[in-house]
N, C-alpha and C positions, 0 to 999 in steps of 0.2 A: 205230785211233787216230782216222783221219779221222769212224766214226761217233761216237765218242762225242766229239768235241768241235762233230759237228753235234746233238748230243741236248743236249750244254750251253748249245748257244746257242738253239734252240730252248725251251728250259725261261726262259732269260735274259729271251728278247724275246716273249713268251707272257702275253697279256693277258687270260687267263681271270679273271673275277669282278672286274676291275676296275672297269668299269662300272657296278655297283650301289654301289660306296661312293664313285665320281665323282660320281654323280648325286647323290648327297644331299648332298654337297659342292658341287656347284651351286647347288644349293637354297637353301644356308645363306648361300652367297657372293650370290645374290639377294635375301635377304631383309636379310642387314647391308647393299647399299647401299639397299633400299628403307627401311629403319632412318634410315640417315643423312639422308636426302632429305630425311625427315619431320622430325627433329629441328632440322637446317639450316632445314625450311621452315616450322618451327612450325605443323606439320601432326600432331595427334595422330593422326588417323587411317592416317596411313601408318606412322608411329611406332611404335604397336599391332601392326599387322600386318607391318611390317618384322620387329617382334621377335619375335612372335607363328614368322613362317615361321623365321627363324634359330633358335631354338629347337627347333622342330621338325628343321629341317635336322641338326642337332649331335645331336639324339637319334637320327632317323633313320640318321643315318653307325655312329655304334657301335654301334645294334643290326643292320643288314646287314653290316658287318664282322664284329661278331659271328659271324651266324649263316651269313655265306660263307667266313671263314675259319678259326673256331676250330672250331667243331662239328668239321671235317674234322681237323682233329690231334686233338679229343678221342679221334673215330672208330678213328683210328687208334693213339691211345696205349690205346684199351682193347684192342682187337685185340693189339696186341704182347703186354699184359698176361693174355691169352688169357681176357679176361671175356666177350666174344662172339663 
């Protein structure tokens, strides 16, 4: 009993692949307030490129979530399905 409720809480507090769709989550969170600045500061050029990187950020996040967490279920739902 006591292993596996140290296997559940290890699985619980277990930060594998976080990291890559935090990062692009930063990204996105730096570029909407470099966004605002520029709008605030009737600054096109920060404007541009505030939205410019938040864009990027928001595309970046779903496709590394994408490809760090679904791949791995697809992975494994064909496997169960015994196609590989």
């Amino acid at each position: 009993m006591n292993r596996l409720l140290s296997n559940l809480r290890s699985i619980h507090e277990d930060e594998t692949g976080h990291v890559e769709v935090g990062m692009a989550s930063l990204v996105a969170g730096i570029g909407a307030v470099v966004l605002a600045i520029g709008a605030a500061g009737d600054s096109d050029l920060a404007a541009y490129l505030g939205g410019a990187v938040l864009g990027l950020g928001i595309l970046a996040g779903g496709f590394l979530r994408h490809r760090s967490i679904d791949y791995d279920v697809y992975a494994r739902l064909e496997k169960l399905e015994g196609n590989k």
